[in-house]
N, C-alpha and C positions, 0 to 999 in steps of 0.2 A: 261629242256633239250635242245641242240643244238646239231649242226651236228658234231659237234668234242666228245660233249658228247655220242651219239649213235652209231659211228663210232667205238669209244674205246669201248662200249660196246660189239657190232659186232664182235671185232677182237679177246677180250674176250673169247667167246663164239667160235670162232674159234679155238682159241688156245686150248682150253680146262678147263681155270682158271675158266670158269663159265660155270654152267649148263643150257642148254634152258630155263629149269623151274625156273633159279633165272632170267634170263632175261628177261621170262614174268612178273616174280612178277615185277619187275623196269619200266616196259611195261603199266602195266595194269592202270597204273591212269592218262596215257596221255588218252583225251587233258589237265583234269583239275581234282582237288582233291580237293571235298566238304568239309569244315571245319564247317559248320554249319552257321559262321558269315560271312567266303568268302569265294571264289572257286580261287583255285591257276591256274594258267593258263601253267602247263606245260609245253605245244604244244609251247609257244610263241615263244621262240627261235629259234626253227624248221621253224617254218612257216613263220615268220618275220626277222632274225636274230639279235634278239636283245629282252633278256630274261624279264619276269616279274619283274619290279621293285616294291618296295615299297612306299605307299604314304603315310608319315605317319600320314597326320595331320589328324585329329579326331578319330583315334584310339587310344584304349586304350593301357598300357603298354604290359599288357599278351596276349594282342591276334598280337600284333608285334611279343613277346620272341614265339609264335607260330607260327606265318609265316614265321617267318625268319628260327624257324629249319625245320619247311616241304620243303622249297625254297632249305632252305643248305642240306638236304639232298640227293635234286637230280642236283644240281650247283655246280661249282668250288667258286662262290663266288657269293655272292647276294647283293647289295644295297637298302639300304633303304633314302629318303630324306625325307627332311623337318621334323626332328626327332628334337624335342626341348632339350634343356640340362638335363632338370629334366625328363624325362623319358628315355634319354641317361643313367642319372647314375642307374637307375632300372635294364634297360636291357643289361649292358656290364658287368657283373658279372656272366650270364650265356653263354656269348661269351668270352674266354679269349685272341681269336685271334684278336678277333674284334678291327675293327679302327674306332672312334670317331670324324668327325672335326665340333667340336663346330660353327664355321664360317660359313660354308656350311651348316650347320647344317644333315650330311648324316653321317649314317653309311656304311660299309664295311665290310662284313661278315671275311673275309681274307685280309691278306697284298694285295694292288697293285703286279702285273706281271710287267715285262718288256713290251713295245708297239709292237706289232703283227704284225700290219695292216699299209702297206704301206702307207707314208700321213699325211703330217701335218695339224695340228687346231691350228689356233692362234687364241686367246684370247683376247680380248683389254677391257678397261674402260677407259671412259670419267674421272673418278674422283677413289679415294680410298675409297668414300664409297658408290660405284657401287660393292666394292670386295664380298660379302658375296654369290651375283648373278654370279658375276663371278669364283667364288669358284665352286659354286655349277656346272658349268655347267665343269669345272676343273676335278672334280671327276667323274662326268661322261662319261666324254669323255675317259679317264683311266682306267675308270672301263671295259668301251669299247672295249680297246684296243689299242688305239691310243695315236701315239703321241703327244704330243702338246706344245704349248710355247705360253708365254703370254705378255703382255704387259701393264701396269697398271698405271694412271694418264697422260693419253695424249689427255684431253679435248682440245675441239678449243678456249678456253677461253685464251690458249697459244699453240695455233698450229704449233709453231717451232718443242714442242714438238713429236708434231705427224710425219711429214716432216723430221726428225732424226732417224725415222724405216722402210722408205721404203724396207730396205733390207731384214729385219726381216719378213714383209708384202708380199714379193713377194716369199717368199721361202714357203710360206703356202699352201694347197689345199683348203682352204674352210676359211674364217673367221666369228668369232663370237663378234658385236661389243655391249657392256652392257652398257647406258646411260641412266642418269637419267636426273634431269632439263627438255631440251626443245630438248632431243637426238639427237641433232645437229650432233653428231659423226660420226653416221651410213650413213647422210649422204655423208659427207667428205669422209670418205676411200669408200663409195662405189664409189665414184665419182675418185679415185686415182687408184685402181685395178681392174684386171680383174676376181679375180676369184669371186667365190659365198661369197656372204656376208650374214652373219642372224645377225639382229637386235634385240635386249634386251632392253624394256624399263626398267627400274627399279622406283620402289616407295621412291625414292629418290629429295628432292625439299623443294621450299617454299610453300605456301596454293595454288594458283593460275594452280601450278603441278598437285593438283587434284589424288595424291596417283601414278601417274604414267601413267595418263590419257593422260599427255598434251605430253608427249614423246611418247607415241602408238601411237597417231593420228600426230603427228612429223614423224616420222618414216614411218608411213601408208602412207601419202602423201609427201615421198622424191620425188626429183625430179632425182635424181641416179637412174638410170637401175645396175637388178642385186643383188636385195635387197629383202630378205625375211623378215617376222618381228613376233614376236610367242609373247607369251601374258605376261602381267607387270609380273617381276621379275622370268621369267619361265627360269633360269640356263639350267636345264635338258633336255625339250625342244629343249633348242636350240643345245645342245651337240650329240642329239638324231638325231637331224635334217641330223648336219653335220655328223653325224657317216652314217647314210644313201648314202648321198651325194657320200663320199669319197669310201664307198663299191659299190657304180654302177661304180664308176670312176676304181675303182682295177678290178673287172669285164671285164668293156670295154676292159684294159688293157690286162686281160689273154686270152680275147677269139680274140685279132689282134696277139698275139703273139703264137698262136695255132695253126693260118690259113697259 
């Protein structure tokens, strides 16, 4: 639940469509609802803004197609990542709403909404096959509620590329840059913009890359100010990060225009 969930609750319960007593039943298993194998974390939304996600790796099929109907039963829509294809086609037969992106590898409980939330996220890759990380953190940011727009193969290995979006780049609140190799990227545009930059290593490389190593410690030790940097191949993360970001930034915003 969150505060738009609770809210329509409330007003519910005001109106008269719902009784106290169904309110409490929808009530009574915040913060969390023991499943035996996990405890769903209700409260999260409320308290954090920004609801329990799914993680899916090393869960089994059935106890996903379980958490995902406890989740959907008290969400407008739930997300699950890192979902592999072969237990994707297990579990979308009992979602028929359900959206699939093989790439990202996440499901979507429900169709995407329209973007909510004041605020762009731009997106970048060093290369095309940095996209999978960059998918993934696409989907989340959307699932979010945010805008976003992306940018994809504009390594400095041809930096004209990069230098032909400044305008794309400045129009954003927050960017998200995903590089693999020697994540040289992240620090170029942080070194070109002002806003907040989070950095994406990816496990993308020759031997030497070291799975994604040599980009994290590339990245850790930019010499750009203004540079966040979250862990190999962590899409979600970084989507998470800047969803953050951009809701203190909307905040700021309503409580100068209040005063």
């Amino acid at each position: 639940m969150n505060e738009e969930t609770i809210k329509a609750l409330l007003e519910a319960v005001k109106e008269g469509s719902c009784t106290p007593q169904e309110a409490l039943g929808q009530l009574k298993e915040l913060p969390f609802e023991d499943l035996g194998f996990a405890r769903l974390d209700h409260h999260r939304g409320l308290r954090t803004g920004q609801s329990e996600v799914i993680f899916c790796q090393g869960k089994q099929p059935e106890q996903i197609i379980s958490i995902l109907r406890h989740l959907g039963a008290k969400s407008k829509n739930v997300l699950a990542t890192r979902l592999i294809p072969e237990h994707a086609d297990l579990i979308l037969p009992h979602f028929p709403q359900a959206q699939y992106d093989p790439l990202a590898r996440c499901l979507l409980l429900c169709p995407l909404e329209e973007p909510t939330i004041p605020g762009k996220i731009l997106i970048m890759t060093a290369g095309t096959a940095d996209l999978p990380v960059a998918r993934e953190a696409w989907i989340t940011a959307r699932y979010m509620g945010h805008e976003v727009d992306t940018i994809y193969d504009v390594g400095v290995a041809g930096i004209h590329r990069l230098l032909a979006q400044r305008e794309t780049m400045d129009s954003a609140e927050v960017l998200i840059v995903v590089a693999g190799m020697e994540g040289a990227l992240a620090s170029v545009v942080g070194g070109l913009v002002e806003q907040p930059v989070i950095a994406v290593p990816t496990s993308v490389g020759y031997g030497a890359h070291f799975q994604g190593l040599a980009a994290l410690l590339s990245m850790l030790n930019s010499c750009a100010s203004g540079i966040g940097v979250v862990n190999i191949d962590n899409g979600f993360g970084a989507a998470s990060l800047a969803s953050t970001i951009i809701h203190r930034i909307s905040k700021h915003h309503l409580r100068g225009a209040s005063t």
